[in-house]
N, C-alpha and C positions, 0 to 999 in steps of 0.2 A: 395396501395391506402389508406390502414388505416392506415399505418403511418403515411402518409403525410398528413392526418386528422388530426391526434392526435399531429403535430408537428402544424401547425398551431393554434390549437387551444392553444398549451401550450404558443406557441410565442405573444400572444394576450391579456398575461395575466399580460405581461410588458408594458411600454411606449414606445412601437418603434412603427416608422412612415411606412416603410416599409423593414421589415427585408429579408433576405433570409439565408439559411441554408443549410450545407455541413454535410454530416458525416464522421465524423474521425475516429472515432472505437466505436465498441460494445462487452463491454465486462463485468463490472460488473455493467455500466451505459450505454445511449446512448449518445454517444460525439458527439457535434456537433460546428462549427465555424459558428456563426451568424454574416451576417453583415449587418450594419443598417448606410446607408449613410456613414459618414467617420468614424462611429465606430467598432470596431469587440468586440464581446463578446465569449465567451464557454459556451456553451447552457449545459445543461446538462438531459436529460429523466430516472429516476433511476429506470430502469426495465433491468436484465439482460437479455443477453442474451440467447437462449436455450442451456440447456445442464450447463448451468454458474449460480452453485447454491452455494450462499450465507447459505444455509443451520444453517451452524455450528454456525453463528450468530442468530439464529428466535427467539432466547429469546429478543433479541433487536427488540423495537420498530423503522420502518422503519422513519417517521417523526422526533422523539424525536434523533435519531442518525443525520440525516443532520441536524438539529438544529445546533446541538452542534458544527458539522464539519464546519459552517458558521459562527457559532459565533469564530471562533477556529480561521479561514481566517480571519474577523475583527478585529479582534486581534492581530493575526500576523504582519497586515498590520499598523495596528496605533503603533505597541509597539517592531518593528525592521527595519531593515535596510534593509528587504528585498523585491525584489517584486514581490508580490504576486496579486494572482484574486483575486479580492474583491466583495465578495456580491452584487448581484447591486436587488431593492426590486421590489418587484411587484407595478402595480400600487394601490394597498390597504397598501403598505408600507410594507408587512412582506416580511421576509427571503426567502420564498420558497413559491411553492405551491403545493397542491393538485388536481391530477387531478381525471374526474371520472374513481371510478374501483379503488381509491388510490394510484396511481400511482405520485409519487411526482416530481416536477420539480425545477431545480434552475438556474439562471443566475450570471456569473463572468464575472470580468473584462476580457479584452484577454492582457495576454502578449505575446509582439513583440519577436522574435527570432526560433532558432532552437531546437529542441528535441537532445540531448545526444546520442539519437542512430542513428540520422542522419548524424553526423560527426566524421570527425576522430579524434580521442581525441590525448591530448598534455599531459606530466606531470603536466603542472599547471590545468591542466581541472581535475586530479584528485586531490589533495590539495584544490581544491576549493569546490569537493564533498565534504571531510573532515571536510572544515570550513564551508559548508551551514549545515553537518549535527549537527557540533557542535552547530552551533546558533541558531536552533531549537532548542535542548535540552535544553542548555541555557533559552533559556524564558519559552517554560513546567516545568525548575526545579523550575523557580524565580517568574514566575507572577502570580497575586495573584486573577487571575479569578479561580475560584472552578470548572475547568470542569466536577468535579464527580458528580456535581448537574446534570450533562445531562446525555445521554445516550449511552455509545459508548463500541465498545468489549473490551473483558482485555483477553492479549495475557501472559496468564499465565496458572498455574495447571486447573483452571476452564473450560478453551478449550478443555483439551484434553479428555473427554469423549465424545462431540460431535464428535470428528475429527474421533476418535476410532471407531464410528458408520459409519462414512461413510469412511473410511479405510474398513470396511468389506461389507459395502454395494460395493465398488469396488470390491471385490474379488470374490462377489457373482454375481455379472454379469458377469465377466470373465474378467475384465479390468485389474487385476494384478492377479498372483496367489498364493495361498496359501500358500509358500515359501515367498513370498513376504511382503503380509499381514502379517505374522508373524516378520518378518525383524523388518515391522513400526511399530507393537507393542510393540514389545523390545526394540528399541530407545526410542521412545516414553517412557516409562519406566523409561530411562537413562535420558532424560530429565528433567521430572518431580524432581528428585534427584537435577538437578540442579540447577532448579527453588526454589527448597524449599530452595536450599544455598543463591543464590542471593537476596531473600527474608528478610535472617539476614543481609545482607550484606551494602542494601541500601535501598531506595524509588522508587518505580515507578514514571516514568513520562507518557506524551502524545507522542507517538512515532506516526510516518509518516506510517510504515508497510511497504510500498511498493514505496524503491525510489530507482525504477528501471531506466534505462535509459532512459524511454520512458514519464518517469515520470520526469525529469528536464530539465528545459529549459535555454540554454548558450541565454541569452538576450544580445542587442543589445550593452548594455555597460561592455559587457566580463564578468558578473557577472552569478550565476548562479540560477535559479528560480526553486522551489520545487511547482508541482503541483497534480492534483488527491490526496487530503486526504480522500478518501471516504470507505478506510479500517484500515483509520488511530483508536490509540484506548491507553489504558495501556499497557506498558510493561517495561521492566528494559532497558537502554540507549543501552546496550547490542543490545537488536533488530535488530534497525537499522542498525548497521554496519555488521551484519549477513547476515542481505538484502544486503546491498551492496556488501556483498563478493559473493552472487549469480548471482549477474551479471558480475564483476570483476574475470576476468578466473587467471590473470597474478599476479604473490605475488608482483612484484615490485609495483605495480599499485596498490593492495592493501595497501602495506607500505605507499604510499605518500597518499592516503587516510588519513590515519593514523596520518602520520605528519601533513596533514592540520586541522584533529578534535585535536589535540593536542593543534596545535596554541592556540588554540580558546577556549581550556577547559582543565586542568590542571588535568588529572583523569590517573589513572591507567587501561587499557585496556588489561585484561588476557585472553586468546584465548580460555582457559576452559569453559566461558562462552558466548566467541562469538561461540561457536561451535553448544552447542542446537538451536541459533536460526539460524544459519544456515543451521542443517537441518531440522528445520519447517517451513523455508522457501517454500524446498521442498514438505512436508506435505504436507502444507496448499494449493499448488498448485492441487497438485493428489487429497486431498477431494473437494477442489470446480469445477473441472476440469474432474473427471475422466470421468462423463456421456458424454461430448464433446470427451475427452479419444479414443473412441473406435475405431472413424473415422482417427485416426493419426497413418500415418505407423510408425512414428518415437520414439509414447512411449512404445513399447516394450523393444525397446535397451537400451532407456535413464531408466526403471522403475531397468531393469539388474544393469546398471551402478551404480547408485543411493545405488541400495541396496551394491552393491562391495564397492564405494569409500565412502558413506559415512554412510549410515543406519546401518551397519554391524561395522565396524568400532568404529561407535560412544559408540552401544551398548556395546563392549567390550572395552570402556574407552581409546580405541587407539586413540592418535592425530592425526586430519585432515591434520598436516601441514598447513594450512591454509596459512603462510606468513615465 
């Protein structure tokens, strides 16, 4: 009943005539599809879910980060070829709002089509990951909006003392154990090493974070749409495609990745440093994840495995094989 107070009122605080509203998931936001006569929007309520702690980030201002993430979407949308949700404002005109209790709310456009993890994917559906991830990169490395004026995380050396705090706050509930903990500290380690190299090596950009499959959508015109930036942030190009090898099980299908960011961007892509952020991938999953953790038969095995094929591994400089 209080949510559907609290949705109400947030939907009130746009120009719709008479909306209605579906929940999609809750997880680091409340997802929602609004429709409002022949429009549909994605509602968005930026209050996690319980147990889904944003934690590692609290030096980030909640406001001042969607800011940034909306001006990030306006931008996208005016300054590429691609299609994105677009800001749509309150009726006072601004980007977002606040609700009481600070609970921030935002509205986007809706894009038409399917979710990546709802179909069966083809060769060209991954060449097209490729080249959507490349053309993000692309305008984070060239355009000349100063996102570091706003406020968004840096997936870099600076992270990992928070992560490292709730890595042991996991081991102190009993959600992994001690064996364990120790695994991701010593990667963790191995990372940092790595990070300080890719630091001489080039510039950060705004990376996406999390373009999982759940996170793009194959639109109506076979093209493919990057959504949910709301853990988007700094990191080296590198990031992304560590994310995507977390969701991508098969090397073929990560190779044609590969070939499709190639198309599109002319870089040299060395596995040595796609390998830390692939496993911070995992990291970052177990420190915001773990207090939900305990209720899942499934991560004892996966925390095993994790530590076998890649935590253990990485720490002792051993290649992932990745592709």
């Amino acid at each position: 009943m209080m949510q559907e107070i609290l949705l109400k009122s947030a939907l009130g605080i746009y120009d719709l005539e008479n909306p209605s509203a579906i929940l999609i998931r809750h997880n680091e936001n409340m997802t929602y599809k609004v429709t409002d006569g022949e429009n549909n929007y994605v509602f968005y309520i930026h209050k996690p879910t319980d147990g889904y702690s944003l934690g590692i980030f609290e030096k980030q201002n909640r406001s001042d980060m969607l800011y940034c993430e909306l001006k990030m979407l306006s931008a996208l949308a005016a300054g590429t070829d691609l299609i994105i949700q677009k800001p749509i404002s309150t009726k006072n005109g601004e980007l977002f709002a606040v609700l009481p209790g600070g609970i921030p709310v935002s509205l986007l456009k809706w894009v038409d089509g399917e979710t990546l993890e709802s179909i069966t994917h083809t060769p060209d559906h991954y060449r097209k990951i490729g080249v959507l991830t490349a053309t993000l990169h692309n305008f984070f490395s060239s355009h000349i909006m100063d996102f570091s004026a706003y406020c968004r995380p840096s997936y870099d050396q600076s992270l990992l003392p928070s992560i490292t705090e709730k890595i042991h706050a996991a081991y102190q509930t009993g959600v992994i154990s001690e064996e364990q903990a120790k695994a991701v500290r010593r990667v963790l380690d191995e990372i940092e090493k790595r990070f300080d190299e890719l630091d001489k090596m080039g510039k950060k950009i705004i990376v996406h974070a999390d373009l999982s499959m759940s996170n793009m959508i194959l639109t109506e015109n076979g093209s493919i749409s990057p959504i949910d930036f709301s853990l988007s942030g700094f990191g080296h190009f590198y990031m992304d495609i560590g994310s995507l090898f977390g969701h991508i099980n098969n090397k073929d299908e990560r190779k044609l990745v590969l070939e499709g960011y190639k198309s599109v961007r002319d870089c040299e892509i060395e596995m040595f440093y796609v390998e830390p952020y692939f496993a911070l991938g995992v990291i970052l999953f177990i420190a915001c994840q773990y207090e939900r953790a305990k209720g899942w038969d499934w991560f004892g095995k996966a925390m095993e495995r994790w530590c076998r094929e890649i935590f253990i591994p990485l720490a002792e400089r051993k290649s992932l094989s990745l592709v």
